[in-house]
C-alpha positions in Angstrom: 27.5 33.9 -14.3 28.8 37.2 -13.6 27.8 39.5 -16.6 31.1 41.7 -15.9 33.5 38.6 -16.4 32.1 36.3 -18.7 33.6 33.0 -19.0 35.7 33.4 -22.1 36.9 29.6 -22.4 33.2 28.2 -23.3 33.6 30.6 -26.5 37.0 28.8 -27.4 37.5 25.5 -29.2 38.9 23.1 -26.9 42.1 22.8 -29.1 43.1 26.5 -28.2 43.3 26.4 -24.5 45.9 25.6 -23.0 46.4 22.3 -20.7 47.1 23.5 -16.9 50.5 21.9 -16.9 52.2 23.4 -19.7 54.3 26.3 -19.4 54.0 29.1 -21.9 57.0 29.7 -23.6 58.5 33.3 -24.9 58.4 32.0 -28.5 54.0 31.3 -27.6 53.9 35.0 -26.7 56.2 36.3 -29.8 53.7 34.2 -32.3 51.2 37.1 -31.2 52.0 39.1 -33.5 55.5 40.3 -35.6 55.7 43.3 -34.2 56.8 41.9 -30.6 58.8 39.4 -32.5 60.3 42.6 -34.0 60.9 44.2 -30.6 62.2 40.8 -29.1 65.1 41.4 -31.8 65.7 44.7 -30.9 66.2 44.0 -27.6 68.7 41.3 -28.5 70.4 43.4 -30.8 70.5 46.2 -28.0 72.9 43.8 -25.9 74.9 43.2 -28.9 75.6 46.6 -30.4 76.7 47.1 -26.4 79.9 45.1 -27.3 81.1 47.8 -30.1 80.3 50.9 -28.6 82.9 53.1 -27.3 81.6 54.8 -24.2 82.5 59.1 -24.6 84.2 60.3 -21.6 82.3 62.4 -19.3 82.9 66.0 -19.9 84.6 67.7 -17.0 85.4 71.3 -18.0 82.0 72.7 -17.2 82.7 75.9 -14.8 85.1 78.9 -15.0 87.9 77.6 -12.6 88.3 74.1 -14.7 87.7 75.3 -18.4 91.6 76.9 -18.2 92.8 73.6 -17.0 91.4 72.0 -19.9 92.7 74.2 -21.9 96.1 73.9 -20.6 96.0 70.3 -21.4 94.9 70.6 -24.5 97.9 72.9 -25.5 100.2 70.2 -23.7 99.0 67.2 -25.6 98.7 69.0 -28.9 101.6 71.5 -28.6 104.3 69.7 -26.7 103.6 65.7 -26.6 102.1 65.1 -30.0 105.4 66.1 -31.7 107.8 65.0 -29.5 105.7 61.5 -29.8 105.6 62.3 -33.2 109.4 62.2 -33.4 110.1 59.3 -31.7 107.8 57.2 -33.7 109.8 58.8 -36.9 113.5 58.1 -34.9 112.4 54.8 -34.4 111.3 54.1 -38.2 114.4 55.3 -39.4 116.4 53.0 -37.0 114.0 50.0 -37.8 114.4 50.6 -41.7 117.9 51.1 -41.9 118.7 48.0 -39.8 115.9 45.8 -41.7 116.7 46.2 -45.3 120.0 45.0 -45.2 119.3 41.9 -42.6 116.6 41.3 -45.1 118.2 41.2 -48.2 121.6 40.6 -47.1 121.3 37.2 -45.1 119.0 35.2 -47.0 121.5 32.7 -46.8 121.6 32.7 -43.2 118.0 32.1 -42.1 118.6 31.1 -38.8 120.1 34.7 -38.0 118.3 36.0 -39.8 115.3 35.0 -38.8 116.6 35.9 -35.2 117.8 39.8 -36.0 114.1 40.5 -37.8 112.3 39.1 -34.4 114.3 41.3 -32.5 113.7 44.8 -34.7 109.7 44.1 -35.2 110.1 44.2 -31.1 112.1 47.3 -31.5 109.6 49.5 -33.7 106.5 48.1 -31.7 108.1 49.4 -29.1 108.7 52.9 -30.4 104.7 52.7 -31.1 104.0 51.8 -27.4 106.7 54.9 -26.3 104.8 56.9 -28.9 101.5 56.8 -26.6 103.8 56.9 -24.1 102.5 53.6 -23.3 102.3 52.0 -19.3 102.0 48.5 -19.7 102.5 45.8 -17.3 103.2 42.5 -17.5 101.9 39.8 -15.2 103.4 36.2 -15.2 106.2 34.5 -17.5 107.2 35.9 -20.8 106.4 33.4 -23.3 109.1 31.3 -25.1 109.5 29.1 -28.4 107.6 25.9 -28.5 106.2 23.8 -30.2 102.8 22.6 -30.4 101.7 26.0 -28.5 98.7 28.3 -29.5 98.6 31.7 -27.5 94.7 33.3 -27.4 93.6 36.6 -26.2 90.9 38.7 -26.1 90.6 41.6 -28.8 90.3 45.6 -28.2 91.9 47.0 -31.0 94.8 46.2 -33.5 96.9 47.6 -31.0 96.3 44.8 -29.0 99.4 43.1 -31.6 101.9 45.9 -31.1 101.6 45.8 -26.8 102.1 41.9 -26.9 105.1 41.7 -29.8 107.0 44.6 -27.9 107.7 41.6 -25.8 107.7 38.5 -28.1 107.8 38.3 -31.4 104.2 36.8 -31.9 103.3 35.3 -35.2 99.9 36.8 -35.6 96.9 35.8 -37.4 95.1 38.5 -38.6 92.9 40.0 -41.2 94.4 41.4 -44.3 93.9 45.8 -44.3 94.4 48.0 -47.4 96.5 51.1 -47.2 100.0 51.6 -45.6 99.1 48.6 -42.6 98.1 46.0 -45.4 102.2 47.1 -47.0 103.3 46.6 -43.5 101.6 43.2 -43.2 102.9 42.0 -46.8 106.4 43.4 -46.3 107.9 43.3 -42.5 105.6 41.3 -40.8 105.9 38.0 -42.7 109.0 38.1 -42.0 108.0 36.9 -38.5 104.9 34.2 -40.1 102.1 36.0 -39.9 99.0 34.7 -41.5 96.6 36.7 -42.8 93.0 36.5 -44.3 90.4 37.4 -45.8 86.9 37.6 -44.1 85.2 37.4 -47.5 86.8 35.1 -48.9 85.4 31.3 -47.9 88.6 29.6 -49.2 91.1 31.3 -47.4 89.5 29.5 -44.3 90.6 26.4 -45.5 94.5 27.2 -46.5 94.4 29.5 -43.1 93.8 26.6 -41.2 96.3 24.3 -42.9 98.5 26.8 -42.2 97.9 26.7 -38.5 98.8 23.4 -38.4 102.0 23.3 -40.1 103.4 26.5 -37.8 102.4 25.0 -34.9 104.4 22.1 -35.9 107.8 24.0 -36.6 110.5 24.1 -33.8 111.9 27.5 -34.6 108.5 29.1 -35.4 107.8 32.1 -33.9 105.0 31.8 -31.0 101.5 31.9 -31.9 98.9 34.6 -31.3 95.0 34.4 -32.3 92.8 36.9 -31.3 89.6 34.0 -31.5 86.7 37.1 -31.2 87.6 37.7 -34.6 86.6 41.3 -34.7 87.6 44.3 -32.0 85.4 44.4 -28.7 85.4 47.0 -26.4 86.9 45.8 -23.4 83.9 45.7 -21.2 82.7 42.0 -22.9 84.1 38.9 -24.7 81.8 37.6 -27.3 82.3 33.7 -28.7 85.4 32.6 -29.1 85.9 30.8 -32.6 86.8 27.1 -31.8 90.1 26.9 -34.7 92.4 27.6 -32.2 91.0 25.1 -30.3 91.2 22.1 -32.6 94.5 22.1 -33.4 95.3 19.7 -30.7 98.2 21.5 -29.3 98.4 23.8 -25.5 96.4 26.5 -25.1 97.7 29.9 -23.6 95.3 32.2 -22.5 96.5 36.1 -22.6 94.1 38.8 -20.8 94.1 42.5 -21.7 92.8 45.3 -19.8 93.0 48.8 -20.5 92.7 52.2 -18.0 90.6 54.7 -19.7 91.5 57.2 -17.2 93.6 58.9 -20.0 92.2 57.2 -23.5 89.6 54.5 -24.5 91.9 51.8 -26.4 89.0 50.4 -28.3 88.9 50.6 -32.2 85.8 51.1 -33.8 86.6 50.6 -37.5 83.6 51.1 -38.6 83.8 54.7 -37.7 87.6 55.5 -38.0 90.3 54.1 -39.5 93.5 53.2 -38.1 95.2 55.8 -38.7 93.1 58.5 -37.0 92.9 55.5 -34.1 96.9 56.1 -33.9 96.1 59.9 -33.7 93.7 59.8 -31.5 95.9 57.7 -28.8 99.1 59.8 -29.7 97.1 62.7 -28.9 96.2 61.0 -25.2 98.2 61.5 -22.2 98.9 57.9 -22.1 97.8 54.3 -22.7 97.6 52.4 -19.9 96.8 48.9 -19.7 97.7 45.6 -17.9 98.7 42.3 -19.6 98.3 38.9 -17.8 99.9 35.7 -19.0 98.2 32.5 -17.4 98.4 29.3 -17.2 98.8 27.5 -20.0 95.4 24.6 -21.0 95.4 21.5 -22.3 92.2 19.8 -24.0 90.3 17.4 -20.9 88.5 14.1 -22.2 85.7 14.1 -23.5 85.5 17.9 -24.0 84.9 19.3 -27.4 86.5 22.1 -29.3 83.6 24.6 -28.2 83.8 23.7 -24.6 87.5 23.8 -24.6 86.9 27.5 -26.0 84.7 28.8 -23.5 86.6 27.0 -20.5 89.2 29.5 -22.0 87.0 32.9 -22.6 85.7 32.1 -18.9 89.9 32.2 -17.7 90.4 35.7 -19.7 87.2 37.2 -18.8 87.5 36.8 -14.9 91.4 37.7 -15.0 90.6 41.2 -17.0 86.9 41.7 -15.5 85.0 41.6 -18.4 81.4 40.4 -19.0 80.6 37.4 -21.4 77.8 37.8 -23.7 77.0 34.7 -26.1 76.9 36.9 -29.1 79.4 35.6 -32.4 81.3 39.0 -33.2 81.2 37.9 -36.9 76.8 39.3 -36.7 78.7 42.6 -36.3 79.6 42.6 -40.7 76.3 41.5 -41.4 73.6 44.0 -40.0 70.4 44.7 -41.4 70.9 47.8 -43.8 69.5 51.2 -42.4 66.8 51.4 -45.4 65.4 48.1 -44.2 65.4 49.5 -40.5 63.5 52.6 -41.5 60.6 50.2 -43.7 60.2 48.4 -40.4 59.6 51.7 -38.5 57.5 52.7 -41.0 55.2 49.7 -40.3 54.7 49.4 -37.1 52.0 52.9 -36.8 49.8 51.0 -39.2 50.2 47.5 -37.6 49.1 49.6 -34.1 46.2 50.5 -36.0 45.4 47.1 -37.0 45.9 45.8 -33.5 43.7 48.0 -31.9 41.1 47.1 -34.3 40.9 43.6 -33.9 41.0 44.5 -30.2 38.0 46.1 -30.5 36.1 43.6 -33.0 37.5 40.8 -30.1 35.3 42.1 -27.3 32.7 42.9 -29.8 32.3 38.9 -31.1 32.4 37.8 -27.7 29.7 39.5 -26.1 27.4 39.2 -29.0 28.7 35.6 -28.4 27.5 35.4 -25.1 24.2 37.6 -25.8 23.1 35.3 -28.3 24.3 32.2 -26.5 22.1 33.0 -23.7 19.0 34.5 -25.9 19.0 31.5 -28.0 18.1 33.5 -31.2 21.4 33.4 -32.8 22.9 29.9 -34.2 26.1 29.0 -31.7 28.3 29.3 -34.6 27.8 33.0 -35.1 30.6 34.2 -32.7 33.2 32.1 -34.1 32.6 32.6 -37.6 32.3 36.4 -37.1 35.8 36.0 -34.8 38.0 34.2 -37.8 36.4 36.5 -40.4 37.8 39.2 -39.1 40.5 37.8 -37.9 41.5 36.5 -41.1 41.0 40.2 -42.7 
């Protein structure tokens, strides 16, 4: 036997080794020790963190003869756009408010008109927001219409995803329920058009959400509906899971795809790190929002496919029509992340468990050659190597 390259497997019990035929699977090589299992999650959570980051443009005013240009721009947005912009929006509230109240207060007995009046001004003031980016969208396909038993899905950059498709139609959105002056405007003006909203917290509302989504779907006159299925704001370079409610309601499915430019302004809302508001500034402070908006073919449940399937037959649609990546990832993990303080105790322990590691390293080569020395000297009893190996290993 070469003395260099002993033959380790006569020092092993025969329950240890593994059988030529069988693979060895990732999870075999994460049992090693928690520290790889710990760096398999980061890993994971790496590619998941990728789907809410907004990337920072690259900076382009680095020499003499393009810092003036950038300054020139600057003065432009802030000086001359942001307050015209800003005075559109305000034109546009005044018209929306003056024509709302009364239509609002004054023709409750007339629901049918007025029900058809408040469609049309929430797709007047959503389009003073889109003028007040100065917004370039296009449309591709068939504007959609009033049906019933209809769902309409799409995937989800920011809240102003809602104000570029109701310019057009007056969705009924589901949506999750804000404080401030957005959760007055969801109480007030937009149920006027049956939005539902929610509460992520709250474990009930799922329940009357959902019986809600089947009686609107139901209704003739209701206005159209729009999910967002991601459940949380992604952005717009991947589609996580798509929640499978809209997909059991047992009615057509019509996919919407959203793509913005970021030649001028990333779209995506991180609201973790702004709020809406300064999300608003921030685009009103752009040159413009540019984005494209594809309506496709509407789809219908197959046989024998399940709600889940059904929902990633339609993520599959949306993602290759906007060019975006899937990643199996449910956006919901995005609320419940591992606090920072528990992050740093498992930094803290990995110099120590390196320590450790290199020990038993150590103590590993040392049990097997006195294994071998006494195996072949006879002198020691043949139960020596492995008693020494699981005493310290145990330690």
């Amino acid at each position: 036997m070469d003395l260099d390259r002993p033959n380790i497997e006569e020092y092993l019990t025969t329950d240890s080794i593994h059988k030529p035929h069988e693979k060895l699977l990732l999870r075999d090589l994460l049992d090693i020790s928690p520290t790889l299992t710990e760096a398999a999650g980061a890993i994971i959570d790496d590619s998941f963190t990728r789907c809410f980051k907004s990337n920072p443009p690259e900076p382009w005013n680095w020499n003499v003869y393009l810092f003036p240009l950038w300054c020139f721009g600057v003065v432009v947005r802030y000086g001359i756009l942001f307050p015209v912009r800003v005075l559109v929006l305000t034109v546009g509230w005044i018209i929306f408010l003056s024509s709302f109240i009364p239509v609002h207060f004054l023709l409750k007995g007339n629901d049918k008109c007025r029900r058809k009046l408040e469609r049309y001004l929430v797709e007047l003031i959503c389009s003073f927001f889109v003028a007040s980016w100065t917004g370039v969208v296009k449309y591709h396909g068939p504007r959609p219409s009033i049906r019933p038993k209809q769902v309409f899905v799409a995937n989800h950059t920011s809240m102003i995803d809602f104000i570029v498709l109701e310019q057009m139609t007056a969705f009924a959105v589901i949506m999750q329920k804000h404080p401030g002056w957005v959760g007055l405007l969801q109480s007030t003006i937009l149920e006027s058009v049956g939005c539902i909203w929610f509460n992520r917290s709250e474990a009930k509302d799922r329940e009357i959400v959902a019986r809600k989504l089947r009686e609107h779907v139901q209704g003739v006159d209701n206005n159209p509906l729009l999910i967002f299925p991601e459940g949380t704001c992604v952005n717009n370079h991947y589609t996580v899971m798509f929640k499978k409610g809209a997909f059991e309601l047992g009615c057509t499915v019509c996919p919407i795809a959203i793509k913005y430019n970021k030649i001028f302004v990333d779209a995506f809302w991180n609201s973790r790190q702004q709020s809406f508001t300064m999300h608003l500034l921030r685009l009103m402070t752009s040159w413009a929002v540019v984005c494209d908006v594809w309506y496709l073919e509407p789809q219908n449940l197959k046989p024998g496919e399940t709600a889940i399937e059904f929902a990633e037959r339609v993520r599959d649609i949306i993602s290759v029509r906007a060019g975006l990546k899937k990643v199996p990832w449910d956006g919901y993990l995005k609320y419940s992340r591992p606090s920072p303080k528990h992050t740093e105790q498992k930094y803290a322990s990995i110099p120590s468990f390196i320590v450790i590691s290199q020990l038993q390293t150590i103590f590993l080569f040392f049990v097997c050659v006195c294994s071998y020395t006494c195996k072949n000297s006879e002198i020691c009893n043949a139960g020596t190597g492995h008693d020494l190996l699981l005493g310290f290993w145990h330690f």
